[in-house]
N, CA, C and O atoms as a MOPAC input file, in Angstrom:
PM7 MOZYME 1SCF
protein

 N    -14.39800 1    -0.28400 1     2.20800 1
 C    -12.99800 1    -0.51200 1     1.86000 1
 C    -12.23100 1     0.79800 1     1.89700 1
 O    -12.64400 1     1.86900 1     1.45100 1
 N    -11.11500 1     0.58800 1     2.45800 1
 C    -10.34400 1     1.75800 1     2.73100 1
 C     -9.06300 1     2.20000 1     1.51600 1
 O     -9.28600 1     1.31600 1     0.68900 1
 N     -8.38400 1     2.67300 1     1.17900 1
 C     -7.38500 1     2.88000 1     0.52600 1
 C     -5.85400 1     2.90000 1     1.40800 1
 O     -5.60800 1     3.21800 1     2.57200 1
 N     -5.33100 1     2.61000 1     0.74600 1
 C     -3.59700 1     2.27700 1     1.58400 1
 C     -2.77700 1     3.54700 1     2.16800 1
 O     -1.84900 1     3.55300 1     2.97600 1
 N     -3.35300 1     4.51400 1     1.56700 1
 C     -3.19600 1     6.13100 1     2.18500 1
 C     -3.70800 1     6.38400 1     3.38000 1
 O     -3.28700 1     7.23100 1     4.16800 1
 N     -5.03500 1     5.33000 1     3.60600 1
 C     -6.00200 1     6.16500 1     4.42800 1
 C     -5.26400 1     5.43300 1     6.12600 1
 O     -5.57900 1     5.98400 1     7.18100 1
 N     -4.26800 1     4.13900 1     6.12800 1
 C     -4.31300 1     3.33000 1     6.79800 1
 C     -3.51000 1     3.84200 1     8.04900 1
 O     -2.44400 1     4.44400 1     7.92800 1
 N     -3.94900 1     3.63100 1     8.95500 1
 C     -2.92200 1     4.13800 1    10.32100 1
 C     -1.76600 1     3.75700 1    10.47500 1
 O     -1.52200 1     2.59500 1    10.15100 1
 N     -0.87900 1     4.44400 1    10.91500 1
 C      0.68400 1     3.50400 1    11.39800 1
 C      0.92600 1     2.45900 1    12.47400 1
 O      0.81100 1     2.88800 1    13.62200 1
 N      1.18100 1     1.40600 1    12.36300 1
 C      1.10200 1     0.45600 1    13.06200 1
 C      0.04800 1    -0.44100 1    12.92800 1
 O      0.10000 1    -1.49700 1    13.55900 1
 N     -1.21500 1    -0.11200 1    11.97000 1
 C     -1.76600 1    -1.29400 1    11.31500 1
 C     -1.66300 1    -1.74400 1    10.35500 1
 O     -1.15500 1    -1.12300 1     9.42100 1
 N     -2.22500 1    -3.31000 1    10.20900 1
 C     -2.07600 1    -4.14600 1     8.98800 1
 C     -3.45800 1    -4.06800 1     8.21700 1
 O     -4.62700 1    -3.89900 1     8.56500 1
 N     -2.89500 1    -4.24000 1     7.18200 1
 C     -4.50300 1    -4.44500 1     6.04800 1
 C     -3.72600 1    -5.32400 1     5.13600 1
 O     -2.57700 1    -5.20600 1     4.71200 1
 N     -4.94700 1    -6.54900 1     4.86800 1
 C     -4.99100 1    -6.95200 1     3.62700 1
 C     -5.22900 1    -6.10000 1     2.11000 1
 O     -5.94400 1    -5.09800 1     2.11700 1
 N     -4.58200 1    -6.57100 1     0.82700 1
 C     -4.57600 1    -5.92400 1    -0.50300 1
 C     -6.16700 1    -6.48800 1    -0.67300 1
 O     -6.40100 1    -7.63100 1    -0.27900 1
 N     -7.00700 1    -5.86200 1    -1.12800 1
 C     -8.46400 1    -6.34400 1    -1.59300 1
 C     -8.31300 1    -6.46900 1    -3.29400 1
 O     -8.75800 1    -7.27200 1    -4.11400 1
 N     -7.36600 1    -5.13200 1    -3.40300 1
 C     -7.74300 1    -4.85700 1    -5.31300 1
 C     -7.06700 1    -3.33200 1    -5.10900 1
 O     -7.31600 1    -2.43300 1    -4.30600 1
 N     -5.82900 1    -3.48900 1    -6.50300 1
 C     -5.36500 1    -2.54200 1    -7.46900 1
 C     -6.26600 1    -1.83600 1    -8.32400 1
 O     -7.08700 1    -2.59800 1    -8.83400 1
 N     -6.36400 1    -0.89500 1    -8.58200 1
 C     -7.30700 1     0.01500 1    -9.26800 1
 C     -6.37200 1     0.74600 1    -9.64800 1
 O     -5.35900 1     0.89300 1    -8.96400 1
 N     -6.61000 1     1.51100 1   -11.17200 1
 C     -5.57500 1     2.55800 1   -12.28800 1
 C     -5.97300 1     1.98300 1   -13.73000 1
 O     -6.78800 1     1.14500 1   -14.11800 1
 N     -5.05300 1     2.79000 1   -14.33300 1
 C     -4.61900 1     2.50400 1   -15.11900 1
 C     -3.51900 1     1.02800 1   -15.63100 1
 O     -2.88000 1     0.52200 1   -14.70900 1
 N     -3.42300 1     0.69000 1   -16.41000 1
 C     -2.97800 1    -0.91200 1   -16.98200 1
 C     -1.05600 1    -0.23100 1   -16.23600 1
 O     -0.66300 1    -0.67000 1   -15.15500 1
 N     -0.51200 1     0.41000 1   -16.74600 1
 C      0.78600 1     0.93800 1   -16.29300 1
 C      1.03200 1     1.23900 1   -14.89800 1
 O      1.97000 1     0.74700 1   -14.27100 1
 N      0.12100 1     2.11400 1   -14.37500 1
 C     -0.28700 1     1.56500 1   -12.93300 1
 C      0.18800 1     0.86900 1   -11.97600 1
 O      1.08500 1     1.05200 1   -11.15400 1
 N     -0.89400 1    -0.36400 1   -12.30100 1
 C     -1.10800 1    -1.77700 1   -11.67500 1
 C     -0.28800 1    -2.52300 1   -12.21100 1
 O      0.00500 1    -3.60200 1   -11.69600 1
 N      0.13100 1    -2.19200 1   -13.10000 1
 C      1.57900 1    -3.21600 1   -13.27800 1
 C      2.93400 1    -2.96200 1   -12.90300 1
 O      3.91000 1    -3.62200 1   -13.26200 1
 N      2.92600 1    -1.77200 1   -12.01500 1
 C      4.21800 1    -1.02400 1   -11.46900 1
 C      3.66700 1    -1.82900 1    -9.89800 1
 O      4.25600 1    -2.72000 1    -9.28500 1
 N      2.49400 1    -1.22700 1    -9.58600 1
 C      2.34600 1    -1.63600 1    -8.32300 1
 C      2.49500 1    -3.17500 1    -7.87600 1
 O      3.02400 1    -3.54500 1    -6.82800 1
 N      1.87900 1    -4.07900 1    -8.95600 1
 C      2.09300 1    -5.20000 1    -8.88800 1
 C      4.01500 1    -5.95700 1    -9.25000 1
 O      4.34900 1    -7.14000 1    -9.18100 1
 N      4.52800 1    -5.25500 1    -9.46000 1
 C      6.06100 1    -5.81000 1   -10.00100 1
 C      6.65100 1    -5.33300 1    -8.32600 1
 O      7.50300 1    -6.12200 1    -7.91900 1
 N      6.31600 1    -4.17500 1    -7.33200 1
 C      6.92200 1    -4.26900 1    -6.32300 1
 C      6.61100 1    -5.09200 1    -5.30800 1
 O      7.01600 1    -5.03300 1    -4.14700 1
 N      5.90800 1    -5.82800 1    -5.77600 1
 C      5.30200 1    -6.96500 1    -4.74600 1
 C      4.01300 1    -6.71300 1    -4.38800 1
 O      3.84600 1    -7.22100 1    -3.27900 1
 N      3.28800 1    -6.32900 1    -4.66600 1
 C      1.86000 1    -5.27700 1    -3.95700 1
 C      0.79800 1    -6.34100 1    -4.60500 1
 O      0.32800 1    -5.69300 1    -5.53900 1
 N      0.27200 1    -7.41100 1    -4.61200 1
 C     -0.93200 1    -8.16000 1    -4.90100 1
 C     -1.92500 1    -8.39400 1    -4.17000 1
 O     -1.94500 1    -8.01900 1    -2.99800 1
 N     -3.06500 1    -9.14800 1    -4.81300 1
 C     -4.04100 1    -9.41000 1    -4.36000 1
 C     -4.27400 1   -10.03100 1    -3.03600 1
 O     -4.83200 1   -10.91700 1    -3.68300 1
 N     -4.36800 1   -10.36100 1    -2.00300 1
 C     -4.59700 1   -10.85900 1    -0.36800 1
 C     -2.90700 1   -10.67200 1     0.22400 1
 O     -2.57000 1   -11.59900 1     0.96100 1
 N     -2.02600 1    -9.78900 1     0.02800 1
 C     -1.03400 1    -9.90600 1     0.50900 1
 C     -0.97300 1    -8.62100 1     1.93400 1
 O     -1.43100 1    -7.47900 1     1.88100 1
 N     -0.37400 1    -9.17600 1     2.93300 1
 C     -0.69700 1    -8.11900 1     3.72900 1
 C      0.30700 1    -7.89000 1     4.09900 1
 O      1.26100 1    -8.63300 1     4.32600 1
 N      0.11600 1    -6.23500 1     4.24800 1
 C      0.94000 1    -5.03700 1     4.38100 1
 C      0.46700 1    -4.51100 1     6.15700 1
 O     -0.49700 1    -4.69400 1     6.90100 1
 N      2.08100 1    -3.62600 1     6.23400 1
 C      1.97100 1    -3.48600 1     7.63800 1
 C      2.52200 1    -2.15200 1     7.54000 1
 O      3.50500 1    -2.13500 1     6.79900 1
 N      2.19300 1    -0.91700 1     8.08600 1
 C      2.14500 1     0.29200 1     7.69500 1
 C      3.29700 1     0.67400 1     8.70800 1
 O      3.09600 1     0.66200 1     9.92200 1
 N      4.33300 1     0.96400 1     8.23100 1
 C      5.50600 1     1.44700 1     9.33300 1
 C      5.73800 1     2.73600 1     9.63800 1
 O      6.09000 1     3.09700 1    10.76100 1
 N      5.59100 1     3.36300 1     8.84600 1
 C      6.42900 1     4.93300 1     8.94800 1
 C      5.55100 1     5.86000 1     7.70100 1
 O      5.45700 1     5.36400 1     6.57900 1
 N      4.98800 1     7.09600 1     7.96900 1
 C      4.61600 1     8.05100 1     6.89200 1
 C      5.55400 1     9.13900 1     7.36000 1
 O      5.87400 1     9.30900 1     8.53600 1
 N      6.01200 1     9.94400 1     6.21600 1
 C      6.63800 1    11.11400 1     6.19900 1
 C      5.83400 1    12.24500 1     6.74500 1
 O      4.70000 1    12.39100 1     6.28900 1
 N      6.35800 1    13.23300 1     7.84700 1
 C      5.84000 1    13.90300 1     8.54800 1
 C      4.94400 1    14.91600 1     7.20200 1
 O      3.81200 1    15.15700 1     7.62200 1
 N      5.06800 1    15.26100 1     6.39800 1
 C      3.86000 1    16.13700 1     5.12200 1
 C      2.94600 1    14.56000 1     4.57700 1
 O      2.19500 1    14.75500 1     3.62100 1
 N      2.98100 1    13.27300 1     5.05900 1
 C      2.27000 1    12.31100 1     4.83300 1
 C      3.01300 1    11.43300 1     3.56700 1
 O      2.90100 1    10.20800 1     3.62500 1
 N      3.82200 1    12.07300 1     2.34300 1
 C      4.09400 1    11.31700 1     1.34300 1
 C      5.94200 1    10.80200 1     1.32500 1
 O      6.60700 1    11.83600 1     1.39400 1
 N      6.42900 1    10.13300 1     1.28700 1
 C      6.25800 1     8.97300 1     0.88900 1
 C      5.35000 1     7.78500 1     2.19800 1
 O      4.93700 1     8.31200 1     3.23100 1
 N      5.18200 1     6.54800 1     2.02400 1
 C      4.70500 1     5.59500 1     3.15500 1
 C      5.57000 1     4.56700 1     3.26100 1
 O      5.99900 1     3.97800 1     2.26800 1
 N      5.87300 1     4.28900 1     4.38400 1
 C      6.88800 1     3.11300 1     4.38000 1
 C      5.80800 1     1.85200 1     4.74000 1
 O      4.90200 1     1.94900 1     5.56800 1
 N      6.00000 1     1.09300 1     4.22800 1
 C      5.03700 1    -0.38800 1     4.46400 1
 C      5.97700 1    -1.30000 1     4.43400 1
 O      7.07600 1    -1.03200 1     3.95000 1
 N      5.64200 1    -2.73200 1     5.03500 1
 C      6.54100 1    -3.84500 1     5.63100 1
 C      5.58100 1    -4.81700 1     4.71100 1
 O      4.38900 1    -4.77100 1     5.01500 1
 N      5.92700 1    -5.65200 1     3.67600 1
 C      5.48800 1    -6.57800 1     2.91100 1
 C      6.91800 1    -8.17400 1     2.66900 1
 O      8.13000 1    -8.14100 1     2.45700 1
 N      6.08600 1    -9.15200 1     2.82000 1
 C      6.82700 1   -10.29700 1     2.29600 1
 C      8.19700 1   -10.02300 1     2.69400 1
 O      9.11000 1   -10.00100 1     1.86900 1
 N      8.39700 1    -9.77500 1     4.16800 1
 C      9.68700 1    -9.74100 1     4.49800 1
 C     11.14900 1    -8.59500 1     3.78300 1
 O     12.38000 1    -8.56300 1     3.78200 1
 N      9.92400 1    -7.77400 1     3.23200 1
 C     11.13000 1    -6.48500 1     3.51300 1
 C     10.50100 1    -5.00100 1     3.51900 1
 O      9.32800 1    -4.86800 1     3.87000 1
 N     11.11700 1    -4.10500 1     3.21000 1
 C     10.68900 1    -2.53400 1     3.57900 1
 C     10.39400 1    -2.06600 1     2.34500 1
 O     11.23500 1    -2.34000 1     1.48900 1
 N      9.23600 1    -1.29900 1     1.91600 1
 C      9.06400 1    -0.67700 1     0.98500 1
 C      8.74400 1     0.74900 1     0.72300 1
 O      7.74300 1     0.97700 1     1.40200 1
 N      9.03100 1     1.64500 1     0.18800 1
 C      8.39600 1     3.23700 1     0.55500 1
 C      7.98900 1     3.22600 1    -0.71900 1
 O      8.62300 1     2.93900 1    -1.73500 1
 N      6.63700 1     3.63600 1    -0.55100 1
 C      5.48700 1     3.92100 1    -2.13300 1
 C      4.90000 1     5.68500 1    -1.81300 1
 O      4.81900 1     6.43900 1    -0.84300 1
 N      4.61300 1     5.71600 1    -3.17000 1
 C      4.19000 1     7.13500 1    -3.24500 1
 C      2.51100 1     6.85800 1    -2.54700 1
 O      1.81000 1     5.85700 1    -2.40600 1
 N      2.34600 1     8.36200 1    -2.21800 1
 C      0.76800 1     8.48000 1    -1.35700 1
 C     -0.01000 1     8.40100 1    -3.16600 1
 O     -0.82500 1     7.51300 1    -3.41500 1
 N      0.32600 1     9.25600 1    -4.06100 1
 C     -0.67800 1     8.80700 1    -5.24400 1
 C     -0.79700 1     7.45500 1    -6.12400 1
 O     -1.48500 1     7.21700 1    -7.11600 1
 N      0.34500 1     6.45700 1    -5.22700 1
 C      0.40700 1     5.01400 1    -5.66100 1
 C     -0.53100 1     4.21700 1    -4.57900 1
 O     -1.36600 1     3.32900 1    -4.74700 1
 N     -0.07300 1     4.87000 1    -3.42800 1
 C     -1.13700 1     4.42400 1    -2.17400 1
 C     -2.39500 1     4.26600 1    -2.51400 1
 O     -2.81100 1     3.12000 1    -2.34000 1
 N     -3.08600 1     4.96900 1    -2.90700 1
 C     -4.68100 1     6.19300 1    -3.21800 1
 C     -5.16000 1     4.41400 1    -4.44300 1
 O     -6.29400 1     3.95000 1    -4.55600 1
 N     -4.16300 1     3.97600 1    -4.97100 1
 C     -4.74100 1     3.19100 1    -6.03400 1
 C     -4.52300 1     1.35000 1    -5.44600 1
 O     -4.30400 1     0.45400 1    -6.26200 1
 N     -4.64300 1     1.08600 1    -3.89500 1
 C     -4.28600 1     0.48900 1    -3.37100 1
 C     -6.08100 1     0.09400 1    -2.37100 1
 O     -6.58000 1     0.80100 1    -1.49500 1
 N     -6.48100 1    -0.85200 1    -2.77800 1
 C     -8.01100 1    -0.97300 1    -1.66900 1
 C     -7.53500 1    -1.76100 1    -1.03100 1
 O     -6.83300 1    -2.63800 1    -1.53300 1
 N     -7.73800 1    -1.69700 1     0.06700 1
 C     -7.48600 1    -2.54600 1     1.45200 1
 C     -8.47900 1    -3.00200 1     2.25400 1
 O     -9.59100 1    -2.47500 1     2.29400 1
 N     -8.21800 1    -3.76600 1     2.77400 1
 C     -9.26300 1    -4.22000 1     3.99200 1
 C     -8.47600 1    -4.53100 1     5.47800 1
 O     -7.65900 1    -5.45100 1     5.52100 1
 N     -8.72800 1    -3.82100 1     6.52800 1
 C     -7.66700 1    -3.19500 1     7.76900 1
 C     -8.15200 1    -5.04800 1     8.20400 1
 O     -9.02200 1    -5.78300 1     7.73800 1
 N     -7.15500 1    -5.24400 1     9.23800 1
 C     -7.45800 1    -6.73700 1    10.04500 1
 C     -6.90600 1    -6.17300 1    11.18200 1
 O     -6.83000 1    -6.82700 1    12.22200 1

């Protein structure tokens, strides 16, 4: 299992599992970020942080140390 940091631009991965702290996973989970939802990796900032990802029909930019707490599985 990979982490959401680790993921290339222009691929998709399924969410496998949130990992953190309770404050965390409940930030990550309130921007839409759940369990089998798949994400599509659009754009990283040329120093790598922020990530732009394409979820449930809109654009999102998450931090790389919000990424890091993100397990994925690439499809």
């Amino acid at each position: 299992m990979n982490t959401l940091d680790k993921i290339k631009i222009g691929s998709t991965a399924r969410v496998d599992k949130i990992i953190g702290d309770s404050p965390t996973k409940r930030r990550i989970m309130d921007m839409g970020i759940t369990k089998n939802t798949e994400v599509f990796v659009r754009k990283v900032a040329p120093l790598g942080d922020p990530i732009q990802i394409s979820l449930r029909g809109y654009e999102l930019t998450i931090r790389k140390e919000d990424a890091k707490n993100i397990r994925v599985e690439e499809i």
